[in-house]
C-alpha positions, 0 to 999 in steps of 0.5 A: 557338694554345694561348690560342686553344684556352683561349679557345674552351675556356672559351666552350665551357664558358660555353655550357653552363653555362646548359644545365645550370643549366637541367636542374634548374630545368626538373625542380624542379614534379614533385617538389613535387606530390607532397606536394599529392596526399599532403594531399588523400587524408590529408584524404579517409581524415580524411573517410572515417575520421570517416563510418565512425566516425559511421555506427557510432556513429549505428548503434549510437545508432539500435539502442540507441534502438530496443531500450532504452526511455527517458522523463523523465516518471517520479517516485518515488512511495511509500505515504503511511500516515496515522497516528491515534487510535483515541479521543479525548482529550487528548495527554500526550507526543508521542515523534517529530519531523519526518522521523524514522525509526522502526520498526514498533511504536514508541511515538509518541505518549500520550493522558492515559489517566486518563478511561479509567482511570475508565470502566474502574473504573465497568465493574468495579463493574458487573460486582460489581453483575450478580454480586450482582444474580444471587445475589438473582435466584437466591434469587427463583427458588428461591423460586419453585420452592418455591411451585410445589413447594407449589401442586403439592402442593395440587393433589395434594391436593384432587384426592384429597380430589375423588375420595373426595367423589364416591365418598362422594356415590355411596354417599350418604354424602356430602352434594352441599354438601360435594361442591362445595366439594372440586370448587372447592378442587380448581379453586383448587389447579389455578388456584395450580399454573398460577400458581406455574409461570408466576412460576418462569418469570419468575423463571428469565428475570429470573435468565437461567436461561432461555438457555444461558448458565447465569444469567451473561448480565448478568455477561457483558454488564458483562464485555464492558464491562469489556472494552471499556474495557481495550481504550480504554485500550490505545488511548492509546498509538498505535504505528507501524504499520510502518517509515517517515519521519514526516512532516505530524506535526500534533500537539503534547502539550496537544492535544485530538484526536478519535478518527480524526482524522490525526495524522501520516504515516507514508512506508516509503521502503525500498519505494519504486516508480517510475511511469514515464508511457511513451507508447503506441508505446513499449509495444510490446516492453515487459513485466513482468520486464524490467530496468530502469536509471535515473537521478536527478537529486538524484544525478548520475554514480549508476545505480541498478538496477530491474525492471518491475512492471507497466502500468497498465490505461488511459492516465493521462487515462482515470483522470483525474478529467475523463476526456476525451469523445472522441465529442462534439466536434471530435477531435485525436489526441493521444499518450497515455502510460500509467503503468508501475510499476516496482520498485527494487532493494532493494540500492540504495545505502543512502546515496543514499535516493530521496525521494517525487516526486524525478525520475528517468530509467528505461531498460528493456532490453526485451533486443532484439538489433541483428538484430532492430531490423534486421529491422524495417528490411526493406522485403521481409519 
């Protein structure tokens, strides 16, 4: 009986075993579900995160683009001073090279100053000569007025001995033969006296006594001549104008130059300017006085800072040298850019200096905000 029972008691056991066995194996699907699920909204946050970071960034892109104004078609650009002689002649020395950087009022270059030298001797001479000349013509005119001094009294005298002829003719006294001849030697004195006048005139014109200016007007001239080669001979020596490079020096010492012709040119790249070619429909909130951010590809990683100057009065093809005829022919609408001229800051870094024609990359921060490039969006205003 009690193995019986052992028997029954282990079949019993054996039976449910399985059952038991069978619990977990039938629960084990529920529990590994669950990191699935968990995988498929980590990837949908993933999703949603990068749509929301994206749109934000697309946003702010599409505000920056709306209220910063950028191009690539802008280059440096400076004045370009051409250096030359004011006369000709030979060149003595020249004191600068290629691309050397020289301030205003340097000596640049000599022109052999001995031809000039001479002239300026020649006019000297010619002023001793106008001085002496005048003292003569001043000798030629005190003689002439002491012709006239002695023609006057002449004159006086015939008329006195006129008047006494005729009173004496009245009385009688006085034959009519002897009366004549006081009547003609009384015409004679007057026909002198017109003739010493009019040789004092001369004489005083020859000596220039008859303009203001004393009886200097020759000796004013050779002095203006004498003037005139000082100031030649100054000119051998050229000096810059202004601060600047040297560049397209086309002279060398032994050279025989005219006067006018180019010799060298002078570039102040300290005071530099952009021109930046914007289309049209990028002008609508761009204006003088905006800030200006740009950057140039000699320098990489280096922001330099500016300002708008101004924009120029027409697009660039209407002052270009074959403006276009839109009236005559077949028309195509192309976008135009205009040329804005804007200013470098005069803090730039002074080590990276902006050459002539380099490009350049400017940004305007015309100073619009997100609200207003939004506003623009709205269908309803």
């Amino acid at each position: 009986m009690v193995n019986t029972g052992g028997y029954m008691a282990e079949e019993n056991k054996s039976s449910t075993e399985p059952q038991d066995s069978a619990e977990p194996m039938s629960a084990e699907p529920e529990p590994g579900s669950k990191p699935a699920s968990n995988k498929k909204i980590k990837v949908l946050l993933i999703l949603m995160a990068l749509f929301i970071i994206g749109g934000w960034f697309g946003l702010k892109w599409f505000i920056s683009a709306r209220s910063n104004i950028e191009t690539d078609n802008a280059f440096i650009e400076a004045r370009i001073v051409p250096v030359s002689s004011k006369v000709s002649g030979t060149v003595a020395r020249v004191l600068v090279d290629d691309n050397q950087f020289v301030k205003r009022g340097d000596l640049l270059l000599e022109i052999d100053e001995r031809d000039y030298q001479l002239q300026i001797a020649q006019a000297a001479a010619g002023v001793g000569m106008a001085e002496n000349e005048t003292g003569g013509e001043q000798m030629k005119v005190e003689g002439a007025r002491a012709a006239l001094q002695s023609a006057k009294a002449r004159f006086d005298q015939a008329a006195v001995d006129q008047q006494r002829a005729e009173k004496l003719y009245r009385r009688d006294v006085l034959p009519k033969e002897q009366l004549d001849r006081t009547t003609t030697a009384l015409r004679v004195g007057e026909a002198q006296l017109k003739e010493a006048e009019g040789g004092l005139k001369r004489a005083q014109a020859e000596a220039g006594l008859a303009v203001k200016s004393g009886g200097k007007a020759k000796i004013l001239q050779r002095k203006a001549q004498l003037d005139e080669a000082e100031l030649k001979l100054s000119y051998t020596k050229v000096y810059a104008p202004r601060d600047g490079y040297i560049t397209r020096k086309s002279v060398e010492a032994g050279v025989n130059i005219q006067a006018g012709q180019p010799l060298m040119a002078l570039v102040p790249l300290q005071e530099a300017w952009i021109t930046a070619n914007y289309k049209e429909r990028q002008l609508t909130y761009l204006k003088p006085g905006q800030k200006v951010e740009f950057s140039v590809d000699a320098y990489p990683g280096k922001t330099f800072n500016g300002t708008v100057d101004s924009i120029m009065a027409g697009t660039g093809a209407a002052f270009s040298l074959l403006p276009p005829e839109n009236a005559s022919g077949n028309y195509v609408k192309v976008v135009q850019r205009v040329p804005v001229k804007i200013n470098i800051d005069k803090n730039a870094d002074p080590e990276r200096l902006l050459r002539v024609g380099m490009s350049v990359i400017p940004v305007v921060l015309t100073g619009r905000t997100s609200g207003d490039v939004l506003r623009e969006l709205n269908p309803f205003k």
